[in-house]
MOPAC internal coordinates of N, CA, C and O (Angstrom, degrees):
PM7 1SCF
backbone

  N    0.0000 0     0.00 0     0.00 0    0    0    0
  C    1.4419 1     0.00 0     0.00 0    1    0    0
  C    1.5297 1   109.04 1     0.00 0    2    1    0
  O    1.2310 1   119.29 1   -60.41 1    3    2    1
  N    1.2099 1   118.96 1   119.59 1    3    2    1
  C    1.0373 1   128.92 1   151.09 1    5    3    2
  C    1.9693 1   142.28 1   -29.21 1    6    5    3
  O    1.2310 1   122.24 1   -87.45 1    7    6    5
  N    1.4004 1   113.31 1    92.55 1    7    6    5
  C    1.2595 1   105.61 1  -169.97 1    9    7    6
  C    1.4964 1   116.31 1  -128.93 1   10    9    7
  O    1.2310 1   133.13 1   -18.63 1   11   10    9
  N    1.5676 1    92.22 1   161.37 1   11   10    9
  C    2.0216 1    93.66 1  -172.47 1   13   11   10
  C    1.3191 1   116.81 1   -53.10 1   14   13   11
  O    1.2310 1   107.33 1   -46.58 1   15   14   13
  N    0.8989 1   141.22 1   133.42 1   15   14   13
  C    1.4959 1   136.21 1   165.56 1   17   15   14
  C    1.8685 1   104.20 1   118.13 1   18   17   15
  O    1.2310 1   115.71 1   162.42 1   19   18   17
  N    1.3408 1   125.75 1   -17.58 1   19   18   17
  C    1.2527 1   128.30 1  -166.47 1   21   19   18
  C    1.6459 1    95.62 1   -90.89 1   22   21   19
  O    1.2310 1   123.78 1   -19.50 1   23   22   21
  N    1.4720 1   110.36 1   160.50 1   23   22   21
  C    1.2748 1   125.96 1  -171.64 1   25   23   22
  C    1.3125 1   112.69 1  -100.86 1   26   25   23
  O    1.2310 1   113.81 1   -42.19 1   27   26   25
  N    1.3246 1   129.32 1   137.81 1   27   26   25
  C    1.2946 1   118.80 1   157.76 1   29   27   26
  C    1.1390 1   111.01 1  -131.75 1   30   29   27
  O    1.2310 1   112.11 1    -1.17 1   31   30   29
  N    1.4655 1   132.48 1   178.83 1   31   30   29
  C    1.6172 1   152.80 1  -129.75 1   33   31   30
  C    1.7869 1    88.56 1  -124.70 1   34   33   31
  O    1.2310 1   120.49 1   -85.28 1   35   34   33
  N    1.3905 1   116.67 1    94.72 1   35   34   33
  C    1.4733 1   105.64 1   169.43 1   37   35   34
  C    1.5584 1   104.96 1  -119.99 1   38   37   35
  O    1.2310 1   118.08 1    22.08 1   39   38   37
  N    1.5034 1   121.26 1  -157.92 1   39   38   37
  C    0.7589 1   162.04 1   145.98 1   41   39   38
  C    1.5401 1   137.47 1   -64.86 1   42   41   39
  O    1.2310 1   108.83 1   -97.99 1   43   42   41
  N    1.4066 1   138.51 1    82.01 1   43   42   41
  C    1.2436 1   131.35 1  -175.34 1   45   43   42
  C    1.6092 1   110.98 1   -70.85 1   46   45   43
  O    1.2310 1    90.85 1  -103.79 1   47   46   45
  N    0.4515 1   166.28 1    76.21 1   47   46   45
  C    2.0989 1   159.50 1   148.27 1   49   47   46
  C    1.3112 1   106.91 1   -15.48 1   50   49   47
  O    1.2310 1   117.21 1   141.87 1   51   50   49
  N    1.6996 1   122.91 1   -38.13 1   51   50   49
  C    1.6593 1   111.64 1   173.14 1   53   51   50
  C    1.6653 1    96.55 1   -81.27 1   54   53   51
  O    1.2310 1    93.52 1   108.03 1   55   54   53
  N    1.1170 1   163.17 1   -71.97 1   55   54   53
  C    0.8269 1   156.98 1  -170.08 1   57   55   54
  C    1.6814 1   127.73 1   -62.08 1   58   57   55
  O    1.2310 1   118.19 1   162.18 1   59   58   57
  N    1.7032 1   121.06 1   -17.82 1   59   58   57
  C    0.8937 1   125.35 1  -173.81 1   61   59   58
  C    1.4197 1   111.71 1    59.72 1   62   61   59
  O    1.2310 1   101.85 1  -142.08 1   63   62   61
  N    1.2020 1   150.74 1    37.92 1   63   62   61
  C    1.4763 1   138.80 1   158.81 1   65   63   62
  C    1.6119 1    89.98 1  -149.09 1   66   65   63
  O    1.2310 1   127.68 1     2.49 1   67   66   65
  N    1.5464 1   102.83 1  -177.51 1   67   66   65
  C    1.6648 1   107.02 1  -155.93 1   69   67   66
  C    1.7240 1    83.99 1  -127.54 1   70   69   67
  O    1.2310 1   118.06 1   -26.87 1   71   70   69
  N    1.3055 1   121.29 1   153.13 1   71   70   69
  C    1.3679 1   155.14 1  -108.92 1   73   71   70
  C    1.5233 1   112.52 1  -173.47 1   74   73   71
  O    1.2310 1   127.91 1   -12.06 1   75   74   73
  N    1.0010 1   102.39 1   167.94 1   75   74   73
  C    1.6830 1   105.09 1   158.67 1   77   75   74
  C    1.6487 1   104.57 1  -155.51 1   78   77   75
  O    1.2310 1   137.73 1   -35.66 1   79   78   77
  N    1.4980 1    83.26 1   144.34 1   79   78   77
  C    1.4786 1    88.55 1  -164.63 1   81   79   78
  C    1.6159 1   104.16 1  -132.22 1   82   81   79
  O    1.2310 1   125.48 1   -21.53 1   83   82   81
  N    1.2996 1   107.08 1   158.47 1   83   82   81
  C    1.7568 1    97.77 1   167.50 1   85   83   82
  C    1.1030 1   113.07 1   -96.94 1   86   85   83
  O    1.2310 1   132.43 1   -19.78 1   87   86   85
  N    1.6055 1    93.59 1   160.22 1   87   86   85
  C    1.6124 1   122.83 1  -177.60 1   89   87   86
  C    1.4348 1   104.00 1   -72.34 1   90   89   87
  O    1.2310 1   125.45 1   -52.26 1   91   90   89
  N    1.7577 1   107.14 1   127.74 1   91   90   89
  C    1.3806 1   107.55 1  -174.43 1   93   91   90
  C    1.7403 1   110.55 1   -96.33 1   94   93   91
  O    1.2310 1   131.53 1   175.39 1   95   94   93
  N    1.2678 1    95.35 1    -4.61 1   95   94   93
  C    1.7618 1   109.78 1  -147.38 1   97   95   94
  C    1.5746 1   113.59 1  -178.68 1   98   97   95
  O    1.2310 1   128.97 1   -60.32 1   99   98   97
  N    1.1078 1   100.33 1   119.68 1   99   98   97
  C    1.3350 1   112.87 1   178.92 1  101   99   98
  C    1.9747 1   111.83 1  -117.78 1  102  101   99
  O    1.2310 1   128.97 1   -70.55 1  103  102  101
  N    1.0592 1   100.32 1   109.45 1  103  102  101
  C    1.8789 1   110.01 1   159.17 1  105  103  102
  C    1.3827 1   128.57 1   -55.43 1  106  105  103
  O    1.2310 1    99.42 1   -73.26 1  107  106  105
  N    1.1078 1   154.70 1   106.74 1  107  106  105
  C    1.4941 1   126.13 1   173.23 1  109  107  106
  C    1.6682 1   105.18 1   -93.99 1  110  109  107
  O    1.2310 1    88.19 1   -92.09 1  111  110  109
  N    1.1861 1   168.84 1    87.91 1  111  110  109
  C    0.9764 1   143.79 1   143.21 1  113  111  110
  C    1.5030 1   133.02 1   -65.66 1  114  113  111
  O    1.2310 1   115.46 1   -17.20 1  115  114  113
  N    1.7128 1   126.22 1   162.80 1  115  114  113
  C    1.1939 1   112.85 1  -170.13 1  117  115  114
  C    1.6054 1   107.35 1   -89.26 1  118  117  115
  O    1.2310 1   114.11 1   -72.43 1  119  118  117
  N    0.9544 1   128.76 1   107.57 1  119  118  117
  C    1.3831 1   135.41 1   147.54 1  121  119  118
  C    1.2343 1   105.63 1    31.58 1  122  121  119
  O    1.2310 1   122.37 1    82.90 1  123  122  121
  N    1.2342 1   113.06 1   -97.10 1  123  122  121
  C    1.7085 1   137.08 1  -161.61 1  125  123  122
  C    1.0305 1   117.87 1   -24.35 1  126  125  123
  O    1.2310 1   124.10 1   123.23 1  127  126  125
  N    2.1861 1   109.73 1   -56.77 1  127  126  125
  C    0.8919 1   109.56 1  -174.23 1  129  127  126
  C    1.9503 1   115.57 1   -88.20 1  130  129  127
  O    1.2310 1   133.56 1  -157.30 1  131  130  129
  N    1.2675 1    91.39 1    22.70 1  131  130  129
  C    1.6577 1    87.47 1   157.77 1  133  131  130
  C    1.1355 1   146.21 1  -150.28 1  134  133  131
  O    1.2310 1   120.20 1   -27.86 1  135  134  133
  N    1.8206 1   117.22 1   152.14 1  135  134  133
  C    1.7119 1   114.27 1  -137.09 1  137  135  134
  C    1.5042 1   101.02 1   -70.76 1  138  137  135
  O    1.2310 1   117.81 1    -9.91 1  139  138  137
  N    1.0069 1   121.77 1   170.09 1  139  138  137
  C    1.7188 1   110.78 1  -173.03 1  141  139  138
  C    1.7297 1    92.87 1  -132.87 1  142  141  139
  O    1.2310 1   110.57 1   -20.44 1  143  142  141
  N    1.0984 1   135.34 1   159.56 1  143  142  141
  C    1.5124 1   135.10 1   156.97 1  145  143  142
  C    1.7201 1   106.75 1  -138.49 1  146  145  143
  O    1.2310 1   122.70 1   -28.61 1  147  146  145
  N    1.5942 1   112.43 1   151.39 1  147  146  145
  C    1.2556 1   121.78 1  -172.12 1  149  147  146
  C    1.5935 1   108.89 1  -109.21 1  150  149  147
  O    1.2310 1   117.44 1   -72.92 1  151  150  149
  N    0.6491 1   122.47 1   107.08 1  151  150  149
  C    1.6759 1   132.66 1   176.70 1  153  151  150
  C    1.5258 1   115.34 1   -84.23 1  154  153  151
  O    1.2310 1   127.88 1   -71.04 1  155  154  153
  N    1.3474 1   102.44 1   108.96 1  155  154  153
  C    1.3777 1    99.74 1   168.96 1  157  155  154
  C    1.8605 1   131.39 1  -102.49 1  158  157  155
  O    1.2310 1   127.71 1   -58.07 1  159  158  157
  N    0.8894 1   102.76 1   121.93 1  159  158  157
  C    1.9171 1   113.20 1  -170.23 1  161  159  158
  C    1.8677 1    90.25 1   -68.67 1  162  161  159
  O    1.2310 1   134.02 1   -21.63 1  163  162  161
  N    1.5288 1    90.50 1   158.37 1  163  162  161
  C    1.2606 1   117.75 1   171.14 1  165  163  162
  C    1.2513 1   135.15 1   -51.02 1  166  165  163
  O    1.2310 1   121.37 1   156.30 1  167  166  165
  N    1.9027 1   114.99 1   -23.70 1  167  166  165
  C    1.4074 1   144.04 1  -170.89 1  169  167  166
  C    1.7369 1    99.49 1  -105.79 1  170  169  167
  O    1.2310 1   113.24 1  -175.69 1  171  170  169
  N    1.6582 1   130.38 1     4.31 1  171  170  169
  C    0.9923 1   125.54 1  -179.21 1  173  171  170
  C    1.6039 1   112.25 1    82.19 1  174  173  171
  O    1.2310 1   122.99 1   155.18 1  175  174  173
  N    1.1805 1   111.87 1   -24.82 1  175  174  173
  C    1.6903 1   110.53 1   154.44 1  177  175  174
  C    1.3296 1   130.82 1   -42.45 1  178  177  175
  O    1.2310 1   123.00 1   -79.01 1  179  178  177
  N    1.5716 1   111.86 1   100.99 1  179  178  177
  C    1.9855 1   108.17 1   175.58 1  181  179  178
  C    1.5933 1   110.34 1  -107.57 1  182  181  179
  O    1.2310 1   130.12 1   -39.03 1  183  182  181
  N    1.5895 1    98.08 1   140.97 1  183  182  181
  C    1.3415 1   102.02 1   164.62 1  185  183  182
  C    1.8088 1   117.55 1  -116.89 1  186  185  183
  O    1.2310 1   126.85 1    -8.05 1  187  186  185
  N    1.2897 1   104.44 1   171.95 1  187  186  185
  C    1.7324 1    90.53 1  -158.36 1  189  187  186
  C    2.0081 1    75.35 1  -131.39 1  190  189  187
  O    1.2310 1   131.51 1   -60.44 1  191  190  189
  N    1.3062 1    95.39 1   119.56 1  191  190  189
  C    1.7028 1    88.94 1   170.78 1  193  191  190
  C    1.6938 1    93.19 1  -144.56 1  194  193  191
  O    1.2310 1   124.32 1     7.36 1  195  194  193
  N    1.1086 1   109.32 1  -172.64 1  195  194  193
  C    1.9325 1   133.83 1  -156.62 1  197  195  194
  C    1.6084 1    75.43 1   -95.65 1  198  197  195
  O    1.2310 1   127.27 1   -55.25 1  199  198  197
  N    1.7145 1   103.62 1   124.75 1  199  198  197
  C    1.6240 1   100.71 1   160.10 1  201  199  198
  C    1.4544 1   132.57 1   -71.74 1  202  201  199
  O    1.2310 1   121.20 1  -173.37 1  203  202  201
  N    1.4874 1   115.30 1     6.63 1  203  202  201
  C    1.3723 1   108.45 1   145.05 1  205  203  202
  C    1.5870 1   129.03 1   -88.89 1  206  205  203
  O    1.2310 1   126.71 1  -157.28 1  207  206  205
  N    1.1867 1   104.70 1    22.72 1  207  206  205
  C    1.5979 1   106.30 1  -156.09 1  209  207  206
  C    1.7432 1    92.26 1   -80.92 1  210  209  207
  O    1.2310 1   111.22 1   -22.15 1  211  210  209
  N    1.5310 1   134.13 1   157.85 1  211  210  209
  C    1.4384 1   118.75 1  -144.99 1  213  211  210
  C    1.8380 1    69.50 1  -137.15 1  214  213  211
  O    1.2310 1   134.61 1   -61.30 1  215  214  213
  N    1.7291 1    89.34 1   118.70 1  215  214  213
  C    1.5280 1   113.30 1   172.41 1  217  215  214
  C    1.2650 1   121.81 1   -69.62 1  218  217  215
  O    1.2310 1    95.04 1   -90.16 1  219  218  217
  N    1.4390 1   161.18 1    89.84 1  219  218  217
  C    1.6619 1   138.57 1  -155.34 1  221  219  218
  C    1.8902 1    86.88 1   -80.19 1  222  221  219
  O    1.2310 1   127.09 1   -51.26 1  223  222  221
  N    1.6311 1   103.96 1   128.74 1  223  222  221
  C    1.6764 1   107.61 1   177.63 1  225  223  222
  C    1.8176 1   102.31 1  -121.75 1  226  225  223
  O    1.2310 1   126.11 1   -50.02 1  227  226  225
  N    1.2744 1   105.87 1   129.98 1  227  226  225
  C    1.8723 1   110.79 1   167.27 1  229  227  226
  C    1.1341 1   113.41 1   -69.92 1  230  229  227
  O    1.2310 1   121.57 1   -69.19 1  231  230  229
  N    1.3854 1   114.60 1   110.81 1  231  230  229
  C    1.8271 1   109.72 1   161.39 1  233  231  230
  C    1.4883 1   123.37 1   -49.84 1  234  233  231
  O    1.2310 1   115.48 1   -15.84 1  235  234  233
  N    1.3412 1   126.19 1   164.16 1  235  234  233
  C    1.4620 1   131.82 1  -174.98 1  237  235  234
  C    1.4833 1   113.97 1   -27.74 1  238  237  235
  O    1.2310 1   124.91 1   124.89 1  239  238  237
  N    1.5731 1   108.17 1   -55.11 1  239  238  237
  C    1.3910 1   121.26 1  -149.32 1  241  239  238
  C    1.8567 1    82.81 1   -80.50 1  242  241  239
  O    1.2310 1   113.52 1   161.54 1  243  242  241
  N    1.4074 1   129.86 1   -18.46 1  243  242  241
  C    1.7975 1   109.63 1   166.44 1  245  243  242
  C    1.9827 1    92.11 1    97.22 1  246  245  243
  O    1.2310 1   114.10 1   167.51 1  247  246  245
  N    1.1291 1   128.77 1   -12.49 1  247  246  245
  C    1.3234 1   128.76 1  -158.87 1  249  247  246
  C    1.5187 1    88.48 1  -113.56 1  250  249  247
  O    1.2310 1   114.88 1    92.07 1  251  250  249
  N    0.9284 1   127.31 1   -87.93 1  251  250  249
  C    1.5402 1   133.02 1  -173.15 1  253  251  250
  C    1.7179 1   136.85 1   -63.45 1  254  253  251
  O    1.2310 1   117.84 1   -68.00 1  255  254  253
  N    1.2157 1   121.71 1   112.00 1  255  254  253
  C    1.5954 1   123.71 1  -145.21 1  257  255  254
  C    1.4711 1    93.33 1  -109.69 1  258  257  255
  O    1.2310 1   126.58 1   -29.48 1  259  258  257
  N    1.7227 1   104.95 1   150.52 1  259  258  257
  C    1.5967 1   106.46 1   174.95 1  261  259  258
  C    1.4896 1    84.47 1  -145.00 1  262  261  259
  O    1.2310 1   126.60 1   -15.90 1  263  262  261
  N    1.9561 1   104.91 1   164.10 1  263  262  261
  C    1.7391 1   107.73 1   174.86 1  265  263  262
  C    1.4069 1   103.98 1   -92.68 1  266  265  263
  O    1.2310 1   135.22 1   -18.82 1  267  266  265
  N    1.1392 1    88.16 1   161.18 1  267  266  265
  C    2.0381 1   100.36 1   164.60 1  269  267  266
  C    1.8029 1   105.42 1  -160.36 1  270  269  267
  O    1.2310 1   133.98 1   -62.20 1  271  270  269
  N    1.5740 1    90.58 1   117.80 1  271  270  269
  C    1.7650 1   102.17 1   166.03 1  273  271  270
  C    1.1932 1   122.08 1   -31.30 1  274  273  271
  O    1.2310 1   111.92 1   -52.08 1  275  274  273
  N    1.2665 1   132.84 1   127.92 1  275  274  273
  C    1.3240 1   115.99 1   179.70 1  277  275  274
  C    1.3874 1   137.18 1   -90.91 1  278  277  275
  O    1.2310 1   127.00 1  -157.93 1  279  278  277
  N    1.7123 1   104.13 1    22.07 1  279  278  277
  C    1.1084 1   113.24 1   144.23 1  281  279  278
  C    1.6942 1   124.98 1  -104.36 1  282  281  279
  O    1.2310 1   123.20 1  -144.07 1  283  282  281
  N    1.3652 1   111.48 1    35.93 1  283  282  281
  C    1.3392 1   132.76 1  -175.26 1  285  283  282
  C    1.7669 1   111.61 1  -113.70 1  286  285  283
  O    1.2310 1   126.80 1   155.94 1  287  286  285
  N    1.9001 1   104.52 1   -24.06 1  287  286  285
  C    1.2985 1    91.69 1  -163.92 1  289  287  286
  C    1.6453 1    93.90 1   -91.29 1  290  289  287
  O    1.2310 1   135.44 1   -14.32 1  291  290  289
  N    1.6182 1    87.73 1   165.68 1  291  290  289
  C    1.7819 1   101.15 1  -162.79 1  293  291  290
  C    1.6699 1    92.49 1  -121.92 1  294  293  291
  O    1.2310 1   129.26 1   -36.99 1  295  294  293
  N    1.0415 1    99.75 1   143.01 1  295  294  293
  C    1.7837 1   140.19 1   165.40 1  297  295  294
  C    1.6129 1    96.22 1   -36.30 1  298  297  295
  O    1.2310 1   113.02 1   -63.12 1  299  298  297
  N    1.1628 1   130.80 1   116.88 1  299  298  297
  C    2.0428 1   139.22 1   176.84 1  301  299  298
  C    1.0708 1   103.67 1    44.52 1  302  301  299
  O    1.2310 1   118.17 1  -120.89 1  303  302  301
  N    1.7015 1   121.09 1    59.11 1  303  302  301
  C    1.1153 1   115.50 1   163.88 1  305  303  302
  C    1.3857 1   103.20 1  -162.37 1  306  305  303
  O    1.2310 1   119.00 1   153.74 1  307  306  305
  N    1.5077 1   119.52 1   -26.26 1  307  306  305
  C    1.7885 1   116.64 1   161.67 1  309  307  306
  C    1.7880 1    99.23 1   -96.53 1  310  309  307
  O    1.2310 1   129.10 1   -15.80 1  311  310  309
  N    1.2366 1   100.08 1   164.20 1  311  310  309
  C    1.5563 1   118.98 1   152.95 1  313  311  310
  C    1.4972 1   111.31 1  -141.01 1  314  313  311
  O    1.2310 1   125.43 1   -39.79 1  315  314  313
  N    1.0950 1   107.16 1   140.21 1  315  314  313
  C    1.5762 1   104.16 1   173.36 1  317  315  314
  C    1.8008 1   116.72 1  -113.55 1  318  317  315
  O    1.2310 1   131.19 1   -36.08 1  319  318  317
  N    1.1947 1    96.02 1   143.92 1  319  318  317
  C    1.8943 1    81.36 1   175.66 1  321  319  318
  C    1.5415 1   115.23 1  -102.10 1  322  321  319
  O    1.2310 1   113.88 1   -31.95 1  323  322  321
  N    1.2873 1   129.18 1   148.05 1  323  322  321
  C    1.0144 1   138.89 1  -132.70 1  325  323  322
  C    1.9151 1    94.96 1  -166.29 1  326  325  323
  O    1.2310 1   134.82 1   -57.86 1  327  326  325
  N    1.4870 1    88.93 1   122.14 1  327  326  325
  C    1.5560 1   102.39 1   170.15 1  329  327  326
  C    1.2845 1   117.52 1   -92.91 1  330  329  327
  O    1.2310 1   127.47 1   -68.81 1  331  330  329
  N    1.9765 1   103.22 1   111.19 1  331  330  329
  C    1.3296 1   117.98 1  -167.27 1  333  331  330
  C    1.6734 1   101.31 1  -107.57 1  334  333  331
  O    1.2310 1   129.96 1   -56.36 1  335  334  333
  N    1.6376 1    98.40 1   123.64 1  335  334  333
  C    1.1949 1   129.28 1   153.07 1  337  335  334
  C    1.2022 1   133.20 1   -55.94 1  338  337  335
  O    1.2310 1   114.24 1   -71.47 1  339  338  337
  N    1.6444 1   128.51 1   108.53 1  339  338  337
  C    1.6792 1   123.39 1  -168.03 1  341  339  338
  C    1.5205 1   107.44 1  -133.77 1  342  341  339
  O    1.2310 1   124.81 1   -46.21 1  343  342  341
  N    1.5203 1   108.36 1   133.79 1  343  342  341
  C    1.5014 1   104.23 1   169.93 1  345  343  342
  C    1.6563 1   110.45 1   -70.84 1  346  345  343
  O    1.2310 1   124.45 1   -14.08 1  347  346  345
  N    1.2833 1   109.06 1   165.92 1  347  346  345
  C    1.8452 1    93.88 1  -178.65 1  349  347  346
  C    1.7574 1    83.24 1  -155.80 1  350  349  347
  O    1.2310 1   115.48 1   -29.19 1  351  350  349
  N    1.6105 1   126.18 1   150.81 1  351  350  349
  C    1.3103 1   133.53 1  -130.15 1  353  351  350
  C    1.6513 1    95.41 1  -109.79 1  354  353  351
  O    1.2310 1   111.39 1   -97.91 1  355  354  353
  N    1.0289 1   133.82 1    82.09 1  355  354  353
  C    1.5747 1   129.51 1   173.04 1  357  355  354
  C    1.8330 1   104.97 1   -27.21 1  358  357  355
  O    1.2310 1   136.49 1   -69.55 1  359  358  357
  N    1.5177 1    85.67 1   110.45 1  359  358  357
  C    1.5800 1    95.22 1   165.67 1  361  359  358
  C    1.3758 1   141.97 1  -105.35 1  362  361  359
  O    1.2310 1   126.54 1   169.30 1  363  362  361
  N    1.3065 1   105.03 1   -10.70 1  363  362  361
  C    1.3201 1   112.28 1   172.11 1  365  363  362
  C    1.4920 1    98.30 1  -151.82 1  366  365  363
  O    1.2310 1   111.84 1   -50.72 1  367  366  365
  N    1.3468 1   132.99 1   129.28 1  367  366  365
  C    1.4650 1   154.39 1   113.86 1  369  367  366
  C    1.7097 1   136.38 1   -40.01 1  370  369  367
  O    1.2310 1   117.67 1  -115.27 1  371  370  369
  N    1.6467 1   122.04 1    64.73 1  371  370  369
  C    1.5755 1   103.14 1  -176.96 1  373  371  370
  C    1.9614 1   105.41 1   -89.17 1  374  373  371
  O    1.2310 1   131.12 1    -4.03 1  375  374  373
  N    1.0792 1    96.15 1   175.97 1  375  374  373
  C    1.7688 1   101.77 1   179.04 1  377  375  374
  C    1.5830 1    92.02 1  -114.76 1  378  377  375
  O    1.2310 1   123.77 1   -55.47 1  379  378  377
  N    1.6364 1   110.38 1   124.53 1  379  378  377
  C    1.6098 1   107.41 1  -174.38 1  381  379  378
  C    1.7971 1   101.10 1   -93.25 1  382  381  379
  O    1.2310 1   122.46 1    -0.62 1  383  382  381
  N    1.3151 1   112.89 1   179.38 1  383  382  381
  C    1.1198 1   106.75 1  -176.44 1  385  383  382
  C    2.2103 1   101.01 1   -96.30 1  386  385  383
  O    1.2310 1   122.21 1    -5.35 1  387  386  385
  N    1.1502 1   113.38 1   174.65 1  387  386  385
  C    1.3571 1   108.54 1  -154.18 1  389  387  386
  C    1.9009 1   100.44 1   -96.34 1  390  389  387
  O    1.2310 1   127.63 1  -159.19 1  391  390  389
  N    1.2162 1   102.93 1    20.81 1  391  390  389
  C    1.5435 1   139.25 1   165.85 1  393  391  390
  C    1.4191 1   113.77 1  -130.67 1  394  393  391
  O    1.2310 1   124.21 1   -90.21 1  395  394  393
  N    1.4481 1   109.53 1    89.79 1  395  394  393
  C    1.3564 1   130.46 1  -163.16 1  397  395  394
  C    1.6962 1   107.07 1   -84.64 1  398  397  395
  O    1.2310 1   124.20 1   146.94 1  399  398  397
  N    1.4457 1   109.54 1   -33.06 1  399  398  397
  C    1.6185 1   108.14 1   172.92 1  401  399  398
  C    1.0354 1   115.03 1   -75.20 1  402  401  399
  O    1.2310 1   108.87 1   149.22 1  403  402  401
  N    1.5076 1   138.44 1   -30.78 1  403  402  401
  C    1.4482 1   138.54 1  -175.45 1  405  403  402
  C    1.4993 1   110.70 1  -136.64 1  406  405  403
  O    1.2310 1   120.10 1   180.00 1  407  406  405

């Protein structure tokens, strides 16, 4: 569960790299009464969020950001960026000595 004061892993847009920041505010609403839509990315990646949930999108020029509901964004015409997670294949293993500077 989600609480005030805890950190999470975002995205800066003024800074361009991702951060963690605290939670200023937490919503609870009940579920039920809200519409949900599933968005599917280009790589086969879907996310399922509240269609008011407010997308941050980069204009052309990559510098300047505007919101859009995310039951607002449209099919070849948003992209969203998204921090992708990759396994990558350990290739080499040495044993250092327990004098790491020399």
């Amino acid at each position: 569960r989600l609480e005030v004061g805890q950190r999470v892993l975002c995205y800066d847009h003024l800074s361009r790299a991702t951060r963690f920041a605290a939670v200023q505010e937490v919503d609870v609403k009940d579920a039920t009464e809200t519409q949900w839509v599933e968005v599917t990315l280009s790589d086969g990646a879907t996310l399922q969020m509240a269609t008011d949930h407010p997308i941050c999108l980069a204009d052309e020029d990559g510098v300047h950001s505007y919101v859009v509901r995310a039951g607002n964004l449209r099919p070849g015409v948003h992209s969203l960026e998204r921090l992708k997670v990759v396994q990558v294949e350990v290739t080499d293993v040495q044993l250092l000595s327990n004098n790491v500077s020399g």
